[in-house]
Residue, then its C-alpha position, 0 to 999 in steps of 0.5 A: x264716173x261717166x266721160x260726160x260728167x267728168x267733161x261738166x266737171x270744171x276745176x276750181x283756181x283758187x289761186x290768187x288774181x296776182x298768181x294767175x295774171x303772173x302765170x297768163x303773162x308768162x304763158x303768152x309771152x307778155x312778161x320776160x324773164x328780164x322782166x320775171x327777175x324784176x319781180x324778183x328782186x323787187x318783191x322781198x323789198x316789198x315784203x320788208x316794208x309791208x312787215x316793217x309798217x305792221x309789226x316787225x321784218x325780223x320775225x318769220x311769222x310775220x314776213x309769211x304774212x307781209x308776203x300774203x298781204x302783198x299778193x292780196x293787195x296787188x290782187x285787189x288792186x289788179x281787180x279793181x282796176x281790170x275788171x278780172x282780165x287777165x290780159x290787162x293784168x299781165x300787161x299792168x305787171x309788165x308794165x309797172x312795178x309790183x310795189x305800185x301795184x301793192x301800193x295801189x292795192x293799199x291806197x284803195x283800201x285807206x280811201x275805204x277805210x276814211x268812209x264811214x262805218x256809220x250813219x250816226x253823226x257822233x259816230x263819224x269822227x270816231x272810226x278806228x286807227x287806220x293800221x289795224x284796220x288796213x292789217x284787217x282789210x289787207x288780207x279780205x278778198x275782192x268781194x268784201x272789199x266791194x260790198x263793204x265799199x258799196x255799203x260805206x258809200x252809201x252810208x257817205x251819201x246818206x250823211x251828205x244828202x242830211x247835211x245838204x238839206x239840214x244846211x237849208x235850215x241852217x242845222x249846223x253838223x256840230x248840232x247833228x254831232x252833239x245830238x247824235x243824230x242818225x242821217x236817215x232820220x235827219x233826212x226823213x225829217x227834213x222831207x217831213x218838214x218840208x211836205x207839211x211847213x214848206x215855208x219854214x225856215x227852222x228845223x223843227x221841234x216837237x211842238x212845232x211839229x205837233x202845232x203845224x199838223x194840228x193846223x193842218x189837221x182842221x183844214x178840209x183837205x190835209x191830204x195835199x201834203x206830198x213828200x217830194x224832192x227839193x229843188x237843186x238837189x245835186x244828183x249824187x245826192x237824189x238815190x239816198x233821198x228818194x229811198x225814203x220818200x214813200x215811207x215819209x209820205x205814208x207817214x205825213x198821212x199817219x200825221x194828218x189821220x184825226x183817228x191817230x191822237x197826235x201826243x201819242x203817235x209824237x212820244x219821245x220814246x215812240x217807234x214813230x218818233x225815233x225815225x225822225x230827228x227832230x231839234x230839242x227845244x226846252x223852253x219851246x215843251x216848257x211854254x207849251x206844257x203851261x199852256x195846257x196846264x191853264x186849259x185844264x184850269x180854265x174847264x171843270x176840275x179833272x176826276x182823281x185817280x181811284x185807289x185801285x190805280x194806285x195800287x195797280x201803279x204804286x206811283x210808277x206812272x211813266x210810259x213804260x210802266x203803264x204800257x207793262x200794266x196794260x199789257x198785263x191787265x189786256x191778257x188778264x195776268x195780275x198787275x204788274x208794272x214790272x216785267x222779268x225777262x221769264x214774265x215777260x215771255x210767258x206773257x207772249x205765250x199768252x197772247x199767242x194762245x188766248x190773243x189780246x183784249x185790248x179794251x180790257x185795259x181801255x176799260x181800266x183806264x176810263x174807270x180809275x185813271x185820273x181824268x185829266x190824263x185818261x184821253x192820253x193813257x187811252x191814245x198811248x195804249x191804242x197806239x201801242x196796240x196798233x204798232x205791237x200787236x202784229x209782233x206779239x201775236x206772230x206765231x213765226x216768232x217762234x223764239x219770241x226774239x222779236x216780240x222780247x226785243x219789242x217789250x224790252x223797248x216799250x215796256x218795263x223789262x228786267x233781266 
C-alpha cells in the first residue's frame, strides 16, 4: 500500500455519540475527574431503572442490554439536540446529569412514539402499547429515529389538514373513524369538492358528485374548475395540502372530460374512486337508482341478454366477473369469469406476446348483453382497458408482480 493511499484512508468511529463526546470532554479538559466520578456513580442507577422498567434489574442479560439502552438514549438525545458537536455534547455532560441526559433521550422517543404510524383514521387511536415500542426505538440509531420522525409528521399533518378542511363541512372525526377513511383521500376529496361545488356545504356522496359534474359537464366551458388552496389555511397545514393539488386538478379534468362515462370512471370499486372519500348515503343510491329505473320505463323496452351471455356468465354478472371474462374474450382464451392465480398469469403472458383486443370484448357486449346495461359494461371495460392496459403489457414487469396485483383487485382471482 502506497503512503498516499494509505494518507486517503480515514478510520471508521463506530463508537457511540455518548463514547466520543465523553471521550472529547475528557481530552480538552471539559470534564474532571470529580465530574468523570459523578458519572460514575450515577450510571449503574440508571442502568437499574432502565432494566427495572423493561423487564428485570436481576438478570445479567438484561442489565447488559439496559446498559446499551442508556448509552443509546443519552446518544439520541446528545444528537438531537447539538446537531453532532462534540463540544456541546461534552459541555451538556458536564453540565447535566447523565439520567437527564438518558431521560431526555426517552421523552424524544415517547413524543414519536404518540405520532401516528398511519394515516388511516380507524387506525390512529389503535397504536401499539408504548413499552415495547420504547424497548424497540431505544436501541435504533439516530438516522432512524430522524426518518422515521420525518415520516410520522408528515403522517400527523396530513390527518390535521383533513380534519381542518373536513370541519368546514361539518365531517366530524368520528365519521372519518367509522368509515376508516384515509386522510390523503379525505383531503383530495375536499379539494375536489371544493374545485367543481364551491358553494357546498356538505361533503359529498357519490350522487351528488356524479350529479354536480354532470351539470358541469353540459356547460360550454367546464374546464374553469381550478384546484387551489382554501382560504385561512394555517400555514403548517399548506405542504400536506399542496402535495395533492396537481393530482386532484388532473382529475377534476378527467371528471369534466364527456369521453370518459361518469358511472364508470366513479365505480365503487374503481382506482379512481378509491382516491377519494366520499360519504356513504344509502337513501341519496336509493332515490337515484329508481330514478333511472323509471327513465328506462318511460323509453322502448331494453333487448334481453342472448344465451350466449349467459352462458359466458352463468349469472355471475358483478364488475369483477365481467371484467375477468372480457379480459379473456380480448386475448381470445376461453370464457371464463374466474381466474386461478397460474390462469391468471398465462393470460398476461398472452398479452405480452399476441397484446390486447380490446374491441373483441366490445363486440361481444353490443351482440349479447342486455340492452339496458351494455352502454355501461362498455364504459366499464373502456375504463378498465385505459387504467390497466400500461400495466399488463409492461414487459419491465418481469415477474408480472404488478400486473397480478392489478388482476387480483379488478378481476376475479383465486389462489
Amino acid at each position: 500500500m502506497t503512503e498516499s493511499t494509505s494518507a486517503a484512508l480515514q478510520l471508521h468511529d463506530a463508537r457511540p455519540f455518548f463514547d466520543k463526546a465523553l471521550a472529547h470532554g475528557v481530552q480538552h479538559g471539559i470534564i474532571d475527574a470529580a465530574r468523570l466520578a459523578v458519572m460514575n456513580a450515577d450510571a449503574p442507577k440508571g442502568i437499574v431503572q432502565i432494566a427495572r422498567y423493561f423487564g428485570s434489574e436481576f438478570l445479567r442479560p438484561e442489565l447488559e442490554k439496559a446498559r446499551d439502552r442508556m448509552v443509546n438514549l443519552i446518544s439520541l438525545y446528545l444528537l438531537e439536540t447539538t446537531g453532532g458537536d462534540l463540544h456541546a455534547a461534552a459541555v451538556s455532560l458536564r453540565d447535566h446529569s447523565l439520567l437527564s441526559r438518558s431521560k431526555g433521550g426517552s421523552d424524544m422517543l415517547k413524543r414519536l412514539i404518540a405520532l401516528p404510524e398511519h394515516s388511516n383514521f380507524a387506525l390512529a387511536g389503535h397504536a401499539g402499547a408504548e413499552t415495547p415500542q420504547l424497548a424497540q426505538w431505544s436501541l435504533r440509531s439516530h438516522a432512524d429515529y430522524r426518518t422515521e420522525l420525518a415520516r410520522r409528521s408528515q403522517i400527523a399533518q396530513a390527518m390535521d389538514a383533513a380534519l381542518w378542511l373536513a370541519g368546514h363541512y361539518e365531517l366530524e372525526q368520528d365519521a372519518l373513524e367509522e368509515a376508516g377513511a384515509d386522510a390523503e383521500a379525505v383531503i383530495r376529496a375536499g379539494l375536489l369538492w371544493r374545485a367543481l361545488a364551491p358553494q357546498a356545504h356538505e361533503w359529498p356522496h357519490a350522487v351528488a358528485l356524479e350529479k354536480r359534474v354532470t351539470a358541469l359537464r353540459k356547460k360550454k366551458s367546464p374546464s374553469s374548475a381550478t384546484v387551489a388552496l382554501p382560504p385561512g389555511l394555517p400555514d403548517d397545514l399548506r405542504d400536506a395540502m399542496q402535495a395533492h393539488c396537481a393530482s386532484v386538478q388532473a382529475d377534476v379534468a378527467r371528471l369534466l372530460d364527456g369521453a370518459t362515462a361518469l358511472r364508470t370512471l366513479l365505480r365503487p370499486t374503481g382506482a379512481f374512486r378509491a382516491r377519494y372519500f366520499l360519504q356513504d348515503d344509502p337513501l341519496a343510491e336509493v332515490d337515484d337508482y329508481l330514478r333511472r329505473q323509471d327513465d328506462h320505463e318511460e323509453g322502448a323496452p331494453p333487448q334481453p341478454a342472448s344465451k350466449t351471455w349467459a352462458r359466458a356468465t352463468q349469472g355471475n354478472e358483478d364488475e369483477h366477473a365481467l371484467l375477468t371474462l372480457f379480459l379473456c374474450l380480448s386475448t381470445g382464451s376461453p370464457k371464463k369469469t374466474l381466474l386461478t392465480e397460474k390462469t391468471a398469469a398465462s393470460l398476461v403472458r398472452k398479452i405480452r406476446k399476441s397484446g390486447l383486443q380490446p374491441q373483441l370484448a366490445t363486440e361481444f357486449i353490443l351482440s349479447h348483453a342486455p340492452g339496458a346495461h351494455q352502454a355501461d359494461y362498455c364504459a366499464l371495460w373502456n375504463s378498465f382497458v385505459q387504467e390497466s392496459q400500461a400495466t399488463l403489457c409492461n414487459d419491465r414487469d418481469y415477474q408480472l408482480h404488478d400486473a397480478l396485483a392489478l388482476l387480483r383487485r379488478e378481476c376475479h382471482v383465486v389462489g
